[in-house]
N, C-alpha and C positions, 0 to 999 in steps of 0.2 A: 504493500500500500504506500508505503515510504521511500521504496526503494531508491527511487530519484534522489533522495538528498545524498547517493552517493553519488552521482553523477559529477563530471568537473566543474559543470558549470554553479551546481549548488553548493557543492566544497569551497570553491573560491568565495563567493556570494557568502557563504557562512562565516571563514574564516576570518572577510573583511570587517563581517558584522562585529564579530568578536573582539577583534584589534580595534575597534571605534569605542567601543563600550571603554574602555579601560584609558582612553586617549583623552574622551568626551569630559569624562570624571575628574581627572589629573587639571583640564582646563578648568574647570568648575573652579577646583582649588585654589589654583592658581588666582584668578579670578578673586579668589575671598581674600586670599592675602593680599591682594592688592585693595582693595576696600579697606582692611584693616591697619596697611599701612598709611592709607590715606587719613583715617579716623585718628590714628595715631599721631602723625604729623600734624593735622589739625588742632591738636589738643596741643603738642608743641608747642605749634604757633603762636595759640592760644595766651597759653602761660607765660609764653616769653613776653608777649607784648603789653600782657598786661603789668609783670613784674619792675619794679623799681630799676631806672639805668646801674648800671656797675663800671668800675675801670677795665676800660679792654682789659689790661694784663691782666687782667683777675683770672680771665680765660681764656689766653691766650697767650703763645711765645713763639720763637724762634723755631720753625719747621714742627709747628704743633698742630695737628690736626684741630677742629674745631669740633667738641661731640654731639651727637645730637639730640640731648637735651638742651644744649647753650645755641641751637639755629634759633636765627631772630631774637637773641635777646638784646638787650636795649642795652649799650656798654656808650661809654661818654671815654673820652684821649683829651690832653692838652697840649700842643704843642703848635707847629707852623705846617702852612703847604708850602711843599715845594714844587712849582709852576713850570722849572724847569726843567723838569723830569716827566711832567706828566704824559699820560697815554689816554690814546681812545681803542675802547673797543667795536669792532665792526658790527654790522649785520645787527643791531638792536633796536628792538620796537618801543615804541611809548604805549600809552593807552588806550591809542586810537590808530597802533598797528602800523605807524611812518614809519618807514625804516631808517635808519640814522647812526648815532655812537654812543657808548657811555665813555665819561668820563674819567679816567683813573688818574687820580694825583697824591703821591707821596705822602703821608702827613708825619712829619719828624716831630717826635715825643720828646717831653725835657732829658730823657736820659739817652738821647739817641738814635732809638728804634726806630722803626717807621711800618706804620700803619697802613694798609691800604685803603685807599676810599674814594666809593664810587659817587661821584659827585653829581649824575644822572645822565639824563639822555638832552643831544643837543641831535635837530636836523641835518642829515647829510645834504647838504649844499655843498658844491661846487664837486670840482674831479675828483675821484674814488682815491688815487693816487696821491694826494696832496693833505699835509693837516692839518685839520681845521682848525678855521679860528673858534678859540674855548672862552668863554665869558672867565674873568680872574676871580678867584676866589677869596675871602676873607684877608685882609692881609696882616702881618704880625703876628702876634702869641692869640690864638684860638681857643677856647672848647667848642669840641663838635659830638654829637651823641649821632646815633646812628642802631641801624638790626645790623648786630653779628653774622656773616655765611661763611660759609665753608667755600674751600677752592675750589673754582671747576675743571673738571680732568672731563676729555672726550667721553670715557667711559661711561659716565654719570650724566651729565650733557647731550651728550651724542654731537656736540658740537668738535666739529675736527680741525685739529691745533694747524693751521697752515702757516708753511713757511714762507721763508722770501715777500714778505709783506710789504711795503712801505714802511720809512722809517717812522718809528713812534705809533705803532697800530697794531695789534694783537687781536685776535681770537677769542682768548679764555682769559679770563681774571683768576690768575694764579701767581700764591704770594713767594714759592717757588722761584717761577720764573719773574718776575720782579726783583726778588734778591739780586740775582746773578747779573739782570741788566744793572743793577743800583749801583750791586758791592756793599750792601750795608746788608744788616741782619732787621728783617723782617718778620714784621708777627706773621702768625700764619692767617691763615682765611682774610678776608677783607668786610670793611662795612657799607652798607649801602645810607647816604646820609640825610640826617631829618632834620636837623638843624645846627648850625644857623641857616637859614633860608636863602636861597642867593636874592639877591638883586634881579630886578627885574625878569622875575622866574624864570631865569636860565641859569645853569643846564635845569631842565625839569627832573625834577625831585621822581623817584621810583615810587610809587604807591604802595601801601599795604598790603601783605597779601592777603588773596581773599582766603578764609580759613572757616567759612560756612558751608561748603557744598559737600558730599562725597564722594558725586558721579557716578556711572551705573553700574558699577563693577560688581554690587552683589547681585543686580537683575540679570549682569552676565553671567554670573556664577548659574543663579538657577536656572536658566537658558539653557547654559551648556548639561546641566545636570537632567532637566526634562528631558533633550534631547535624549541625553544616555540612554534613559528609562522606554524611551521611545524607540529605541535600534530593535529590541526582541520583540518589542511588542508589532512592529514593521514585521519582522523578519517569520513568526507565527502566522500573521495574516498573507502573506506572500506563500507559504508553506499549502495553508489551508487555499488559497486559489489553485495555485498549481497542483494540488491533490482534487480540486472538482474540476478542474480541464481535465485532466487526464482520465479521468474517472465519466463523463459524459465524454471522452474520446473512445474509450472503450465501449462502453454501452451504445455507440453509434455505429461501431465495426461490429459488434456483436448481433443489431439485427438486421433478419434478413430483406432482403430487395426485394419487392414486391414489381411482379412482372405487369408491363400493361395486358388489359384484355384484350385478347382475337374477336374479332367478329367471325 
């Protein structure tokens, strides 16, 4: 009655079903951790932003990772920019998705160090090749408070570190590679800054991140999870058709031809 599902074509057809199930499931998973990671970070961001500023060094030093409890948290530096150093970075969007640079300028702290910080985004005007003019920054002995981030690596980013740039324009905001163009010892991670306000809102300030949504990654979860549930339950009804073709195939070769009448 069954015999068919030895056939090649229901062995393949079966086998595939079987490797879906266990694939389908794994995505599911997958799926929930990423929701969870999300809820997780949110609460982060949460905490950090709401929590009292601190002194960078507090959490921060010389080839220190940044952890991620301390992302976005609110750290205040005292010391100077330095304008002659600074950098933009490429390919950066504002709010409203312009594509343009942020700003990266040195901030040297009374004992030396130097802090990175992103001073925001200004519009790519004029040739890709050339750097732009950057509105100057506070001048003299500063405090600037700012959210704490971590360095970005391609990895993490997906953004890819390209060489042969223009002079003064990078990729990634990495305090890494900042050291090494400086030669001074740099905290690690950098900050993205909230005050003091520039002048005449330029570079434009980074916004908050938004730390209310979670996205759809447990409706993906259960998506992919129905799906699963849904291969055997496919794969039963595809069983039971192909058992009543074959079974009303038989029972057709089975009766006999009825002859026309003679006159």
């Amino acid at each position: 009655m069954y015999r068919f599902l030895l056939s090649r074509q229901w062995v393949i057809l079966t086998l595939i079903m079987l490797a879906l199930i266990p694939t389908m499931i794994e995505l599911g998973f997958w799926q929930l951790h990423r929701h969870e990671h999300k809820v997780a970070l949110n609460k982060v961001i949460s905490d950090s932003l709401s929590a009292k500023p601190v002194p960078a060094e507090s959490l921060t030093a010389p080839g220190r990772a940044i952890k991620r409890d301390d992302l976005y948290r609110r750290v205040t530096a005292k010391g100077t920019f330095d304008t002659a150093d600074a950098v933009v970075v490429r390919r950066r969007t504002n709010s409203d998705e312009e594509v343009g640079y942020h700003v990266l300028t040195p901030f040297v702290l009374d004992d030396g160090k130097v802090l990175v910080v992103n001073r925001g985004w200004i519009p790519a005007d004029g040739a890709q090749t050339q750097f732009p003019k950057i509105p100057a920054p506070a001048k003299g002995e500063t405090t600037v408070t700012g959210r704490l981030m971590a360095d970005e690596t391609t990895a993490d980013s997906g953004i890819k570190d390209v060489r042969g740039l223009p002079d003064r324009m990078v990729m990634l905001i990495n305090s890494e590679q900042q050291a090494k163009a400086l030669g001074k010892q740099v905290l690690g991670g950098y900050v993205e800054l909230t005050a003091p306000e520039p002048k005449g809102d330029t570079p434009e300030l980074i916004p908050e991140p938004d730390h209310s949504g979670i996205g759809p990654h447990m409706a993906y979860a259960i998506q992919w999870w129905l799906f699963a549930a849904g291969v055997p339950v496919g794969w039963v009804v595809l069983v039971r058709r192909e058992r009543r073709d074959l079974a009303e195939a038989a029972t057709a070769e089975s009766e006999p031809e009825t002859e026309p009448a003679t006159v």
